[in-house]
N, C-alpha and C positions, 0 to 999 in steps of 0.2 A: 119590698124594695121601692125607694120614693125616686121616683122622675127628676131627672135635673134640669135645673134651670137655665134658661138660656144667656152664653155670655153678651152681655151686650158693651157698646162700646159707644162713647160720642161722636156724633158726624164727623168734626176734625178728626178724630183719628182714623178712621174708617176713610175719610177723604184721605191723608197721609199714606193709609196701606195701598191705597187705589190708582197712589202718584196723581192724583187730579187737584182744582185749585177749588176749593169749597163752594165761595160764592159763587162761581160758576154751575155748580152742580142743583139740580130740580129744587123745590123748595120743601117736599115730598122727605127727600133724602138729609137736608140740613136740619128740617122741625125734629127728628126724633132719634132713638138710638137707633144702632143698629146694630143686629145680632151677629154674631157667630158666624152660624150658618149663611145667611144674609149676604153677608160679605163673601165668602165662600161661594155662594151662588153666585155671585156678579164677578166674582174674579173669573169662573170656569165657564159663567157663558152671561158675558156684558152688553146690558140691555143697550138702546141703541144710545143714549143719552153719553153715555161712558164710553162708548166706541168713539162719538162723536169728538166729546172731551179729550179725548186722547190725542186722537188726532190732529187735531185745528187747534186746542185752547182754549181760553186760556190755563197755560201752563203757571203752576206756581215754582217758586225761585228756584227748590233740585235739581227740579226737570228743565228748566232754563238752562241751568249750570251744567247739569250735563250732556244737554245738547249742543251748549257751545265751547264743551269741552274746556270750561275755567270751574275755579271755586266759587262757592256764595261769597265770599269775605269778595272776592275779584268783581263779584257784581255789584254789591253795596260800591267798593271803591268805584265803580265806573255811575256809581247812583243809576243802577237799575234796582229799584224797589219794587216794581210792581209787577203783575202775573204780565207773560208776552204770549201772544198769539205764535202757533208754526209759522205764521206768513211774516211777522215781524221777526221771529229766530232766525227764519231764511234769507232776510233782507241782509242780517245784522254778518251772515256767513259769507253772503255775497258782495258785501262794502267794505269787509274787514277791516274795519277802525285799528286805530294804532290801538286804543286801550286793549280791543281783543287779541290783536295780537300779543299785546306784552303781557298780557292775564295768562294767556295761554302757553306762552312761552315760560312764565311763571311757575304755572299746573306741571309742566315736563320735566324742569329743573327738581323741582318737589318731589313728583314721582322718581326719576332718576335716582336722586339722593337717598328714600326710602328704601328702592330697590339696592343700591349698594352696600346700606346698613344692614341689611338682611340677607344676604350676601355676604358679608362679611360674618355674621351670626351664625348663619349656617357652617360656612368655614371653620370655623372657632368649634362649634359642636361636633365637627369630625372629628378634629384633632386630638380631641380629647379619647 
């Protein structure tokens, strides 16, 4: 029986599964692949670099977006392009700019309407 090979994966995406923002991450972690397992490991017990990361930032645009509870399209419109720091997230929760409010109010109106279409879908499928 031959031994299998290890999945390996590119930094970006492994940064991606990790919700962390690349260039922030060791340079250890960006020069090469990373395995399977690897990433499995860091997910189940995150060395300190990636605790760190999580915490404070920089965040890239997801994780922005879903801590300020808008879309990514909501950030580009307000030209936020770049990874934010939690301390800049916090700033941004506690000034609450017109755009965030109206992104956000945007993000509920959406949600709402999805939930109603499905909602109504499910409806339709009992009746039947």
């Amino acid at each position: 029986m031959s031994e299998k090979t290890p999945q390996n994966m590119k930094p970006a995406t492994a940064a991606k599964k990790l919700g962390i923002y690349l260039p922030a991450a060791p340079a250890e972690f960006q020069e090469g692949p990373v395995t399977r397992a690897g990433l499995d490991e860091m997910l189940a017990n995150p060395p300190a670099w990636l605790e760190e990361l999580r915490a404070n930032g920089p965040h890239p645009r997801p994780v922005v977006a879903h801590k300020l509870n808008v879309s990514i399209a909501g950030l580009a419109r307000a030209e936020i392009t770049e990874a934010l720091s939690t301390e800049q997230i916090e700033a941004l929760l506690a000034d609450r700019p017109v755009w965030l409010q109206e992104e956000r109010a945007s993000l509920a109106a959406v949600r709402a309407e999805e939930k109603r279409v499905r909602d109504a879908a499910a409806a339709k499928g009992d009746r039947s």
